[in-house]
TORFIZA-479392 format. One record per residue (C-alpha): residue in one letter; x, y, z. Coordinates in pm, 1 decimal. Last residue first. Layout:
BEGIN
atom aa:A | east:X | north:Y | up:Z
...
This chain:
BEGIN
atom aa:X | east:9553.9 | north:8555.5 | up:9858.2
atom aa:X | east:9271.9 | north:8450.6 | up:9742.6
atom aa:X | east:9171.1 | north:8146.5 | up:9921.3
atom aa:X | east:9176.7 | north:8365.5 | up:10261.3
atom aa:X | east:8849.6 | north:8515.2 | up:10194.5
atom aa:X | east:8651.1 | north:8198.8 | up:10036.7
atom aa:X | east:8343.7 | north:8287.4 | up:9955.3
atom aa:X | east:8060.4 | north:8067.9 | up:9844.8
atom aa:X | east:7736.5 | north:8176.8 | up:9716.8
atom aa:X | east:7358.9 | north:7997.8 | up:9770.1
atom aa:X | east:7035.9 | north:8063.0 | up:9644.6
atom aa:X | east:6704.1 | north:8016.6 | up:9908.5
atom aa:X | east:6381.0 | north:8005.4 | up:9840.8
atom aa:X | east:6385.0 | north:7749.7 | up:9583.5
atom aa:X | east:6634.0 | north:7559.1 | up:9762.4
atom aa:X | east:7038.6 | north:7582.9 | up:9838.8
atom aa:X | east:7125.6 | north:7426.8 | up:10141.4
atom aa:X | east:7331.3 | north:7068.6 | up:10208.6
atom aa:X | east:7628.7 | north:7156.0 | up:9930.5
atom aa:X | east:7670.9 | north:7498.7 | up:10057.3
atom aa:X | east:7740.8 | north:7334.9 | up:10444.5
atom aa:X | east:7974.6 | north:7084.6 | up:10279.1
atom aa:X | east:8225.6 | north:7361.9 | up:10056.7
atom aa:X | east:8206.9 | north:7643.5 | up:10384.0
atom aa:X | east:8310.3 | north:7350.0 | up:10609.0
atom aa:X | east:8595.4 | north:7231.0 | up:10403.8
atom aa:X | east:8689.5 | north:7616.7 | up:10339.1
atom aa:X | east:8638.8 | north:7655.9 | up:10759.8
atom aa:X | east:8888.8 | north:7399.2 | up:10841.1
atom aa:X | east:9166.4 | north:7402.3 | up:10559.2
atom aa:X | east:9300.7 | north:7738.1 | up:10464.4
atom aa:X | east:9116.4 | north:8018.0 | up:10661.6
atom aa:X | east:9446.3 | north:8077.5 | up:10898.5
atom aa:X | east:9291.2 | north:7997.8 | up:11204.0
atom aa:X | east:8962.5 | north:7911.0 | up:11192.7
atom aa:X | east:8656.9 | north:8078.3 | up:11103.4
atom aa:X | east:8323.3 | north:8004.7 | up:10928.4
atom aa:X | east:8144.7 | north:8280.4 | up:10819.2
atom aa:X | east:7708.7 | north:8291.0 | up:10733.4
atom aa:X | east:7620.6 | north:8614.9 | up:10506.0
atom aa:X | east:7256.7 | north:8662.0 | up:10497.6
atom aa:X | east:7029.6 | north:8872.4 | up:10224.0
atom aa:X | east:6681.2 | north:8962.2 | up:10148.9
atom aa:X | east:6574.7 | north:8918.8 | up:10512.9
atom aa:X | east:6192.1 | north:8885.6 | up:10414.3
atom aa:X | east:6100.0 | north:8774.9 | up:10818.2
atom aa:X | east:5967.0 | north:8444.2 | up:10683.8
atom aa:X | east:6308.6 | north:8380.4 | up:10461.3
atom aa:X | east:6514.0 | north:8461.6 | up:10849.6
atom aa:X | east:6263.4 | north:8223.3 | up:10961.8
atom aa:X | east:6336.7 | north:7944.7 | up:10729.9
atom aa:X | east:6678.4 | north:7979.4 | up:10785.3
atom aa:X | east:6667.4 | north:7944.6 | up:11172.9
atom aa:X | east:6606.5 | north:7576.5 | up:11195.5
atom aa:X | east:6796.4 | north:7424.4 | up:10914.8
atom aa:X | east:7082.8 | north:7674.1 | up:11012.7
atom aa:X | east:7120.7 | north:7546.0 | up:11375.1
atom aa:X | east:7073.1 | north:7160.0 | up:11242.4
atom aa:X | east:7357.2 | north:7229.5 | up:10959.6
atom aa:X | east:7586.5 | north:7382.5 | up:11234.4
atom aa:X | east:7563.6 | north:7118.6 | up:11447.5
atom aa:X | east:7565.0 | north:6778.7 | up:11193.8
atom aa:X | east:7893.9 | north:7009.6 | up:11039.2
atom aa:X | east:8080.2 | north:7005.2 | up:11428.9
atom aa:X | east:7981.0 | north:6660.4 | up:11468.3
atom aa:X | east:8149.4 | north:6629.7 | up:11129.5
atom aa:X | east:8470.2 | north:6795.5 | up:11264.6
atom aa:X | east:8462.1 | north:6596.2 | up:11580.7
atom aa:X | east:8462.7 | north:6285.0 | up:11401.2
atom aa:X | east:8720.2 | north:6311.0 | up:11213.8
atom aa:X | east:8718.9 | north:6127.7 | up:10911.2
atom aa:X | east:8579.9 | north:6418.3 | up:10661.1
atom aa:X | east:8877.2 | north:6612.0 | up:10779.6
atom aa:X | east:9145.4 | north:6370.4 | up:10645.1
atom aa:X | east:8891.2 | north:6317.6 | up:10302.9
atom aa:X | east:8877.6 | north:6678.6 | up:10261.2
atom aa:X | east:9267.8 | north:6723.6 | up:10324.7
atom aa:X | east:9342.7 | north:6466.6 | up:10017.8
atom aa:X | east:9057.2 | north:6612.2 | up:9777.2
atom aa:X | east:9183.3 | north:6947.8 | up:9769.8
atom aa:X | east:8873.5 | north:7239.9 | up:9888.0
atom aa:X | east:8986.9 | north:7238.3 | up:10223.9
atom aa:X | east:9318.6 | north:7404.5 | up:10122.1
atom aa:X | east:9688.0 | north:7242.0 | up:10045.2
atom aa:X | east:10019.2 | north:7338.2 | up:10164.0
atom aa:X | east:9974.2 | north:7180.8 | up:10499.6
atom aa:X | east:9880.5 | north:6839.7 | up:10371.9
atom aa:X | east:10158.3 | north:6636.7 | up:10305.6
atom aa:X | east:10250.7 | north:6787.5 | up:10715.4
atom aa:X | east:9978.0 | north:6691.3 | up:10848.3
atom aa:X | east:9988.8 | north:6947.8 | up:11115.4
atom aa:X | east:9814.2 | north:7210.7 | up:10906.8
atom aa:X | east:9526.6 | north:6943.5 | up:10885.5
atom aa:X | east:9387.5 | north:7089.4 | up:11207.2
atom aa:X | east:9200.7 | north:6861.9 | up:11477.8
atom aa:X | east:8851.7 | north:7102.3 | up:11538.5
atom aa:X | east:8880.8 | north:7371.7 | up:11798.1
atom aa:X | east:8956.9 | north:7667.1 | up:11521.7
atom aa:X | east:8556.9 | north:7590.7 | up:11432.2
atom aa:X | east:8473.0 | north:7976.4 | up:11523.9
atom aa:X | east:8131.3 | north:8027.9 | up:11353.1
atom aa:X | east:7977.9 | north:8386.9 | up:11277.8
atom aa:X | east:7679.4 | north:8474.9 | up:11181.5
atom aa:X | east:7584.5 | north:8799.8 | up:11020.1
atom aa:X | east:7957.8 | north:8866.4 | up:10849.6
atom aa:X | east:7998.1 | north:9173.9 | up:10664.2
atom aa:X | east:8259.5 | north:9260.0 | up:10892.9
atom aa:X | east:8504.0 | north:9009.1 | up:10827.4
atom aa:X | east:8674.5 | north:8891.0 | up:11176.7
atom aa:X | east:9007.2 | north:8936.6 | up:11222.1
atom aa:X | east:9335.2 | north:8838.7 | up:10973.2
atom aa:X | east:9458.8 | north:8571.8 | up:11214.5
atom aa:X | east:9069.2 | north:8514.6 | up:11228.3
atom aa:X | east:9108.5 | north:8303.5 | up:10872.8
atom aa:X | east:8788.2 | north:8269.4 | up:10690.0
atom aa:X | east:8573.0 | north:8139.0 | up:10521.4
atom aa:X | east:8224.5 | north:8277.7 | up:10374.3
atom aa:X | east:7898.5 | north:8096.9 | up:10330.2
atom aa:X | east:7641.2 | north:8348.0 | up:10119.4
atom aa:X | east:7257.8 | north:8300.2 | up:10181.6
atom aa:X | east:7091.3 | north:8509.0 | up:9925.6
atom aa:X | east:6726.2 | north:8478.8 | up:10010.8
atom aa:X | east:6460.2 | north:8436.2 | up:9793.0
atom aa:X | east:6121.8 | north:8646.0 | up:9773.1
atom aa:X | east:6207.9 | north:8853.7 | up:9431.0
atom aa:X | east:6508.6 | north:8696.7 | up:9340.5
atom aa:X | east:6878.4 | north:8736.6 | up:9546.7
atom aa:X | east:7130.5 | north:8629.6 | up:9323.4
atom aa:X | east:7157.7 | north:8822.3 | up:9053.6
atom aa:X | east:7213.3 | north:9087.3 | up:9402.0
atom aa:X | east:7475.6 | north:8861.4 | up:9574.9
atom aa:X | east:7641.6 | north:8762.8 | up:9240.0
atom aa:X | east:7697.1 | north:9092.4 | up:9066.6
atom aa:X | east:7797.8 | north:9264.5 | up:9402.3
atom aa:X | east:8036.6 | north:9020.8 | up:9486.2
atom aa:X | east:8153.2 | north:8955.9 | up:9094.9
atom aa:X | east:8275.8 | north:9339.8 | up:9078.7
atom aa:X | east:8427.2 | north:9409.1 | up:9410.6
atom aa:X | east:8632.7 | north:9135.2 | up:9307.4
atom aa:X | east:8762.1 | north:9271.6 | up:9019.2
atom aa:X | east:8770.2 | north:9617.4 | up:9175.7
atom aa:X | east:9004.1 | north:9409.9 | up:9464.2
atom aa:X | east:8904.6 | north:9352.7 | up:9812.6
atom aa:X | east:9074.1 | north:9319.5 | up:10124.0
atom aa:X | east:8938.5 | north:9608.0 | up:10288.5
atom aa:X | east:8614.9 | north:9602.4 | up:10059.2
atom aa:X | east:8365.2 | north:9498.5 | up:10324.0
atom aa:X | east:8013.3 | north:9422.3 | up:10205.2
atom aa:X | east:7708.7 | north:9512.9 | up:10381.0
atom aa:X | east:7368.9 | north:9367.3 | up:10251.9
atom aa:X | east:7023.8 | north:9495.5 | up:10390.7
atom aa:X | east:7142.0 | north:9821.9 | up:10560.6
atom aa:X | east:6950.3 | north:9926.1 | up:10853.0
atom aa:X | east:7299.8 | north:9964.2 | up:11031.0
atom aa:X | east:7471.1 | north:10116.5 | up:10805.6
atom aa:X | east:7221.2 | north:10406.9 | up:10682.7
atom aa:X | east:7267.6 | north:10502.8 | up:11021.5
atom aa:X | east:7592.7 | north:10506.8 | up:11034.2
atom aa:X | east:7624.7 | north:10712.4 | up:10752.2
atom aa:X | east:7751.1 | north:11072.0 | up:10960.1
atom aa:X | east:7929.9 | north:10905.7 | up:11177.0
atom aa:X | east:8157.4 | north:10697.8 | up:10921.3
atom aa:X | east:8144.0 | north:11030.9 | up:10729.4
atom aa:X | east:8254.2 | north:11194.9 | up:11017.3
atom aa:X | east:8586.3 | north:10975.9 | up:11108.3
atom aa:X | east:8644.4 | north:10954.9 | up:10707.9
atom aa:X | east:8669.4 | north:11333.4 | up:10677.5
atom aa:X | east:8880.9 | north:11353.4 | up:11019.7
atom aa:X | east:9125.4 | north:11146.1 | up:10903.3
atom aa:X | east:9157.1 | north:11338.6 | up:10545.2
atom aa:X | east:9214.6 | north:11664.7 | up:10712.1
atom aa:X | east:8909.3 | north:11898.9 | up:10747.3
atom aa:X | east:9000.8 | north:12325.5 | up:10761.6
atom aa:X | east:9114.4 | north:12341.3 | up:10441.4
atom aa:X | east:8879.0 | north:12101.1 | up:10307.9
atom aa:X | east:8785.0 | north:11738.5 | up:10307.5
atom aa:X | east:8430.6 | north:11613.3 | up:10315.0
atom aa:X | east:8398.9 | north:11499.2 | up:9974.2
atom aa:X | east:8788.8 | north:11342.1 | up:10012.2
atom aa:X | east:8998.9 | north:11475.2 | up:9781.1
atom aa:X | east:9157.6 | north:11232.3 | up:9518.6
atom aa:X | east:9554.8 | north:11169.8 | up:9503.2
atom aa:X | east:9472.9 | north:10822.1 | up:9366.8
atom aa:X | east:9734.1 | north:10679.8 | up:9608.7
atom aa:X | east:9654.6 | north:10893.9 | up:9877.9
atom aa:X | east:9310.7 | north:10832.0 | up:9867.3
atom aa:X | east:9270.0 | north:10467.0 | up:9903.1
atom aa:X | east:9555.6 | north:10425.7 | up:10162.9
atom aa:X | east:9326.8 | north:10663.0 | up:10399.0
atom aa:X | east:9044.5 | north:10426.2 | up:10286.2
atom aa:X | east:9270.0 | north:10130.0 | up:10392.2
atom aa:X | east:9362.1 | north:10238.0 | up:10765.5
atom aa:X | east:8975.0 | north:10332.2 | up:10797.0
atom aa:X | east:8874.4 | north:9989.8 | up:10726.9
atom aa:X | east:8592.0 | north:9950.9 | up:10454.4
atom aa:X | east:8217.3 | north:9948.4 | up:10407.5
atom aa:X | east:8016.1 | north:9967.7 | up:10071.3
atom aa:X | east:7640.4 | north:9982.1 | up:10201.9
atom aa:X | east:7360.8 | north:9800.7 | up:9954.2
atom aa:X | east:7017.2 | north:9877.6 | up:10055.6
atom aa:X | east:6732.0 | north:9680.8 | up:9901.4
atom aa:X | east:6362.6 | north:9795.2 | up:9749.4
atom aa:X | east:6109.7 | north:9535.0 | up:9582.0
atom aa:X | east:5886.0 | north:9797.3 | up:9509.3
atom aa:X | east:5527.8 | north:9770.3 | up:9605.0
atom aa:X | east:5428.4 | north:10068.3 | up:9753.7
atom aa:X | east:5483.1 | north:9938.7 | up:10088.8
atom aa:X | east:5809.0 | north:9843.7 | up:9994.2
atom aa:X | east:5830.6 | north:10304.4 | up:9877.2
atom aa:X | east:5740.4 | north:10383.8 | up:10228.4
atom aa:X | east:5972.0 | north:10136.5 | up:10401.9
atom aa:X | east:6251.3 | north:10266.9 | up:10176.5
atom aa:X | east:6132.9 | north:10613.2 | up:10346.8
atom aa:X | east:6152.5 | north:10541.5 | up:10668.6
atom aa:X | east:6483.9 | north:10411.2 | up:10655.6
atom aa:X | east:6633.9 | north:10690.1 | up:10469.4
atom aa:X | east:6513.8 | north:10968.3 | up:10756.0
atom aa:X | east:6848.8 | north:10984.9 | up:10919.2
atom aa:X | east:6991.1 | north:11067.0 | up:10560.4
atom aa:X | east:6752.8 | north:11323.1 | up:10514.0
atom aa:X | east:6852.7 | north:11502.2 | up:10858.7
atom aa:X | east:7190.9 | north:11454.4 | up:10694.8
atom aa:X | east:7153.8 | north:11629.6 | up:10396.6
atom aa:X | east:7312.0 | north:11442.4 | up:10130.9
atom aa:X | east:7672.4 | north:11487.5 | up:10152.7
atom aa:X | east:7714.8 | north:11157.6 | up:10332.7
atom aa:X | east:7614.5 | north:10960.8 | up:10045.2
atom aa:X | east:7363.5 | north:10797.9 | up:9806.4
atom aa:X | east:7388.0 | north:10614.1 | up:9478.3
atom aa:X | east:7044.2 | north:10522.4 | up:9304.6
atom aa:X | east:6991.7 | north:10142.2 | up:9126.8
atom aa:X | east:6749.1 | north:10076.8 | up:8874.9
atom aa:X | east:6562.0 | north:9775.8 | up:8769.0
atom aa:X | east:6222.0 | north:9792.8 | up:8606.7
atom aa:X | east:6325.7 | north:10162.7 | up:8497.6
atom aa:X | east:6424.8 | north:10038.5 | up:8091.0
atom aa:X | east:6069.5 | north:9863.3 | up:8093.8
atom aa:X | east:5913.7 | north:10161.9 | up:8131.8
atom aa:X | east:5583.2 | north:10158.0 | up:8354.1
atom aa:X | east:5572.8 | north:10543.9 | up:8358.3
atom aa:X | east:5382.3 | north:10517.0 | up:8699.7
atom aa:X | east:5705.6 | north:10330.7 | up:8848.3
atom aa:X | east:5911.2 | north:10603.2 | up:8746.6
atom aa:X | east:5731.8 | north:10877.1 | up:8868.2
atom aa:X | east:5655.2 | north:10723.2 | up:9194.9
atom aa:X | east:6021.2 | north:10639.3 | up:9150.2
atom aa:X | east:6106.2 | north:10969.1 | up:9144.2
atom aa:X | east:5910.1 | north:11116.0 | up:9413.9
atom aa:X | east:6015.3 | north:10898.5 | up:9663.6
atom aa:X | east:6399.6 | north:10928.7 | up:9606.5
atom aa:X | east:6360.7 | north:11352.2 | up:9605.2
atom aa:X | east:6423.9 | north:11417.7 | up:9902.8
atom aa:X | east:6669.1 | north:11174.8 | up:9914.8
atom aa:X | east:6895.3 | north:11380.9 | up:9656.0
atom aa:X | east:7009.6 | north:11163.9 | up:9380.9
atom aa:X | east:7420.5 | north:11118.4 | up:9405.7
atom aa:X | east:7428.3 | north:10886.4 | up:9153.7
atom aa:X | east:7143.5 | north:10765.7 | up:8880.3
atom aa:X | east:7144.9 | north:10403.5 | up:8783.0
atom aa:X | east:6923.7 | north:10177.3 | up:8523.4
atom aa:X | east:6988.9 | north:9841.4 | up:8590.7
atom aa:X | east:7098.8 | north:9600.6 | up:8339.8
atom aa:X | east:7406.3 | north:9416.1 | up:8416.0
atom aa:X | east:7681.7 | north:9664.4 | up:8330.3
atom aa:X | east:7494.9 | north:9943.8 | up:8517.6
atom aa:X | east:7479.5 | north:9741.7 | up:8839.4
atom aa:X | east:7865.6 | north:9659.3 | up:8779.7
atom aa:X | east:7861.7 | north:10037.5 | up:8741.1
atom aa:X | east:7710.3 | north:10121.6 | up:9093.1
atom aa:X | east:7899.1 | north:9887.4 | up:9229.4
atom aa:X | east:8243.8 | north:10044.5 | up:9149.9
atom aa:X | east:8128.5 | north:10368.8 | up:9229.1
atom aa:X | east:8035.0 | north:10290.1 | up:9568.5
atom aa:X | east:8367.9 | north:10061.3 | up:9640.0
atom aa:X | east:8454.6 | north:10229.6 | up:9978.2
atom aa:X | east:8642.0 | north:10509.5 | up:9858.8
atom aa:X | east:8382.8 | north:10745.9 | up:9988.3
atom aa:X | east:8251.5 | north:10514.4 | up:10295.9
atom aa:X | east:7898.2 | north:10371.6 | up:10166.6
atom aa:X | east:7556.5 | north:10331.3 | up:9970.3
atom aa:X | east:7383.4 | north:10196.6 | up:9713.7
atom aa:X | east:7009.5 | north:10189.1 | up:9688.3
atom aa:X | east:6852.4 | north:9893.7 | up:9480.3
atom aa:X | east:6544.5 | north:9919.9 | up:9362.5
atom aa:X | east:6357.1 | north:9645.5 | up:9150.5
atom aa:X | east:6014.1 | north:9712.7 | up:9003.5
């Protein structure tokens, strides 16, 4: 049985996952109380329904929060009894929540006459921060559409077998910060820059023409031969461990050239029956 538990910042992008989990087969209930999480799929599991082989439960901050400190504990409970269980957390900045809301016009859960909107997101940020940091994937809407929102979660969880990894390698441009669902993070804004060139300034890393400029410097594949040897060596332990999921970015300046090129060799070189790979490219989008 597959279990995936979705979590995250109310206008974070819970809803949307939880129906792009719906639209590819699992079976999803929202808002279940965690007291009850264990319980259920004990039933569930014991009914040995093929419609409850993959289901997906939404959680939030106005679950008891005692509970909610207790969530780790309890997905370790129901691995041990033999589901494959992951935690999904929908994260985005606070500037772009309160943007959220006041263009839908919706109330916050944790709004009220005597909670302003600010506040509601400052406690709910405290309030699921635990559930944050044991998550297993974290994706960051900020910049994200629903569309997008949509293929993430469908790839990185398709993606992600029973004992595989999901490796994802992400570019990006750190003139827009860092992305914070990154694990690792790479700066490569010291490699020769094809922005310079000036035929090839309008292109991206993924055109032929700045791909073969990049590809002759040597400093840029030294950078590649040191990056592949680091991941080489630590992937297989992060499969060992049963990390379910691993986001690797690649950074330079604007995310156009540098880190795309980078992002487009290193996903050629890994990719193995333990391990499936995704590319995203942050700044590609735009």
């Amino acid at each position: 049985m597959r279990l995936v538990v979705v979590s995250g910042l109310s206008g974070g992008g819970k809803s949307v996952a939880l129906h792009m989990l719906e639209d590819i087969g699992y079976f999803c209930i929202d808002n279940i109380p965690i007291n009850l999480l264990k319980s259920f799929v004990a039933e569930t599991v014991m009914t040995d329904d093929p419609a409850y082989r993959r289901m997906a439960v939404g959680i939030d901050a106005r679950s008891n929060v005692d509970d909610l400190l207790q969530l780790p504990a309890l997905v370790e409970e129901i691995r041990a009894g033999g589901v494959d269980c992951d935690i999904l957390f929908l994260h985005a900045d606070q500037h772009v929540l309160l943007k959220r809301f006041r263009e839908t016009r919706r109330k916050h859960p944790l709004s009220n006459d005597q909670v302003g909107l600010q506040d509601a997101i400052r406690r709910e940020n405290e309030i699921l921060e635990s559930v944050a940091a044991y998550a297993d994937l974290v994706i960051d809407t900020s910049r994200t559409s629903v569309h997008e929102l949509r293929e993430i979660v469908r790839d990185r969880i398709d993606s992600r077998g029973e004992g595989r990894l999901s490796l994802q390698f992400q570019s990006f441009g750190f003139k827009n910060g860092l992305p914070a669902d990154a694990d690792i993070v790479f700066d490569v804004r010291c490699l020769p820059n094809p922005y310079w060139v000036a035929e090839l300034r309008g292109k991206s890393g993924q055109d032929e023409p700045v791909a073969r400029w990049l590809g002759q410097q040597d400093d840029v594949n030294d950078m590649l031969e040191s990056i592949s040897d680091w991941l080489a060596r630590w992937i297989p332990a992060f499969v060992a461990s049963n990390r379910s999921y691993l986001t690797v970015a690649i950074g330079c300046t604007g995310g156009q050239h540098r880190s795309v090129y980078l992002v487009e060799r290193l996903a050629e070189r890994f990719g193995d029956g333990n391990v499936a790979v995704l590319i995203r490219h942050n700044e590609l989008k735009h």
